[in-house]
N, C-alpha and C positions, 0 to 999 in steps of 0.2 A: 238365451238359448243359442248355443254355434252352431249346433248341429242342426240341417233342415229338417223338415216331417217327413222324407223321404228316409234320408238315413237315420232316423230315429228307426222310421217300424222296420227297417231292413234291420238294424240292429237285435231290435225285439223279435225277429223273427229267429236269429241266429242264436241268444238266449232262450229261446223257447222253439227249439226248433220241432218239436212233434206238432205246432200249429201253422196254419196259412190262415197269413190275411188275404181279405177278399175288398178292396177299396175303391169305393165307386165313385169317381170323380166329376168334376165340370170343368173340362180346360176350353178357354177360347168360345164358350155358348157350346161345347157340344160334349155329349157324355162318353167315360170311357171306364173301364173295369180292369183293374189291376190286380193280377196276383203278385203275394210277398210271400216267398218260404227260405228259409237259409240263410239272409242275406241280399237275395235278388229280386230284381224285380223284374214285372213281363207285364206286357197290356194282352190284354186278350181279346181286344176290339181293331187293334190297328199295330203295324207292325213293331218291331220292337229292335230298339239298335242293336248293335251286336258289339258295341265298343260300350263297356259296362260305366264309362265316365260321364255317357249322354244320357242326363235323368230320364226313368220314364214315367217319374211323377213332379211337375214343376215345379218350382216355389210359390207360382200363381194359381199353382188347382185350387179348386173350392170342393174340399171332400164335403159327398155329400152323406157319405155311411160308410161305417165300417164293419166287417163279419169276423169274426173269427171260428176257423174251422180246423176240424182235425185233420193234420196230413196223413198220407198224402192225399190229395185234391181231385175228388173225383166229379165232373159238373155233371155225369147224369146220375150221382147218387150223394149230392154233398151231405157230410155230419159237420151241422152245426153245434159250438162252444156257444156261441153270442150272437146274435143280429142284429143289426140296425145302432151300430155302435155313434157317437160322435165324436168328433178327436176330441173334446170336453172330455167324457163318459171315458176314454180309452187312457186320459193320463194316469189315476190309480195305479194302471196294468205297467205303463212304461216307469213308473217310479219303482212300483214293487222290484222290475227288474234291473235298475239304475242307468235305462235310457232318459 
């Protein structure tokens, strides 16, 4: 695989762009929640760079679930596609799309 698991689901998002992933991660011992739509990515627990080349999901996360939901992305009223995804359970989705 060349491509990391960050730009894979940025990719899948950009192919499927009516969805957002919702991916809850463990970097470092401590949890963080990333939104994917378009393309981009955004933490939604700690700040998030503004120069789009600094991951803001690492090569060492340990995801620990993935959601997918219909954009756009509303947190006080999300429609969920899927929850509780694992990047196991989520490659079907990235082959269908040829991430």
């Amino acid at each position: 695989m060349s491509n990391s698991v960050a730009q894979r689901l940025e990719q899948y998002t950009v192919k499927r762009s009516q969805e957002v992933l919702l991916v809850t991660v463990l970097v470092a011992e401590e949890e963080d929640q990333i939104a994917i739509f378009k393309g981009y990515s955004s933490s939604l627990m700690r700040p998030t760079a503004f120069d789009p080349d600094i991951p803001v999901l690492p090569d060492n996360a340990k995801i620990i679930s993935i959601d997918r939901l219909f954009a756009p992305y509303n947190p006080s009223s999300p429609h969920y596609i899927q929850q509780g995804l694992t990047w196991e359970t989520l490659q079907p989705l990235l082959s269908e799309v040829g991430v």
